[in-house]
N, C-alpha and C positions, 0 to 999 in steps of 0.2 A: 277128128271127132266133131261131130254136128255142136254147132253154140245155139245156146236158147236163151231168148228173152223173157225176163221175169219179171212184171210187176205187181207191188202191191200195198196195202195199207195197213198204218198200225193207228188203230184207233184208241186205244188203251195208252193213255200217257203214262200213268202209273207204271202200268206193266213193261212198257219200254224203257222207261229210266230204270227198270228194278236189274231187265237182265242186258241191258244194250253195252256194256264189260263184255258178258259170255258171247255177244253178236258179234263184237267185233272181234273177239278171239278167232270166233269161228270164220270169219269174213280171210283172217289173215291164214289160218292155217288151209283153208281152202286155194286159196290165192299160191302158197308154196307148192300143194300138191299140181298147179296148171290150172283147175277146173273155173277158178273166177277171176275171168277176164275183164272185167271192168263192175263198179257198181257205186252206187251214190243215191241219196237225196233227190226227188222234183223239189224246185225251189219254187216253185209257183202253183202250187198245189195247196188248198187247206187241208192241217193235219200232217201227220207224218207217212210219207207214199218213196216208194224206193223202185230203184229199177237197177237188175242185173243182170250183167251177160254170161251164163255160164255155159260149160264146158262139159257133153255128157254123152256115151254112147248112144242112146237113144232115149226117151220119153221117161221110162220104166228108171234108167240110170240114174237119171234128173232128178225127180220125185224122192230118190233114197236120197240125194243128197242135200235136198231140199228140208227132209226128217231128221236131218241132222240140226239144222237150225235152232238155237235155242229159244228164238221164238215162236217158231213151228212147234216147236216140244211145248212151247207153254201158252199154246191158243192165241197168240198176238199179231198173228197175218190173219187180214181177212180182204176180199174181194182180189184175189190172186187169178193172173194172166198169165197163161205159160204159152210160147209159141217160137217154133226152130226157125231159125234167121239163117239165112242165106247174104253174106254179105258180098257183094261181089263187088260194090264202088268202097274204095275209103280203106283204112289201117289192116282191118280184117281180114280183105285179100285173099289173101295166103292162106284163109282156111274157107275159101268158100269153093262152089262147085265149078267155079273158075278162073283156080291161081292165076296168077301173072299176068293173065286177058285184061284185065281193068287198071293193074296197079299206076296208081298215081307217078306222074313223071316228078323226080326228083333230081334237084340242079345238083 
């Protein structure tokens, strides 16, 4: 399955402390089902900005799973990035459009 990189900002601190429980719920039940493969905090960003690697058949797949988010549900992303990543150096490898050609050598 194609991974896509996600970033974006919560500018509403209020709103974020209100549901970021229901965020991270969601963050971890996504994470069992496969679809999120990494995600965290910019630490050098003002404000609060997040970037994720998820897991989605194509564009259209992403997007519903993105509607799931319960801060997507309650207006608290704004200025969102979506773009399919191809990783072909580094951990990811193995899901890019070419396995095993790059993978890092390991002692």
């Amino acid at each position: 399955m194609p991974l896509f990189v996600v970033t974006f900002k919560h500018p509403n601190e209020a709103g974020w402390q209100q549901h970021l429980v229901l965020h991270l719920n969601y963050l971890q039940e996504i994470e069992k089902e496969g679809r999120l493969r990494a995600s965290g905090p910019f630490t050098d960003t003002p404000g609060k900005t997040a970037m994720l690697i998820l897991s989605a058949a194509d564009r259209e797949d992403l997007m519903a799973l993105i509607a799931r988010d319960p801060f997507e549900i309650h207006g608290l992303i704004e200025d969102m990035t979506v773009n399919e990543w191809d990783p072909i150096f580094g951990v990811f490898n193995d899901e890019s459009t070419m396995p095993g050609r790059f993978s890092p050598k390991r002692d």
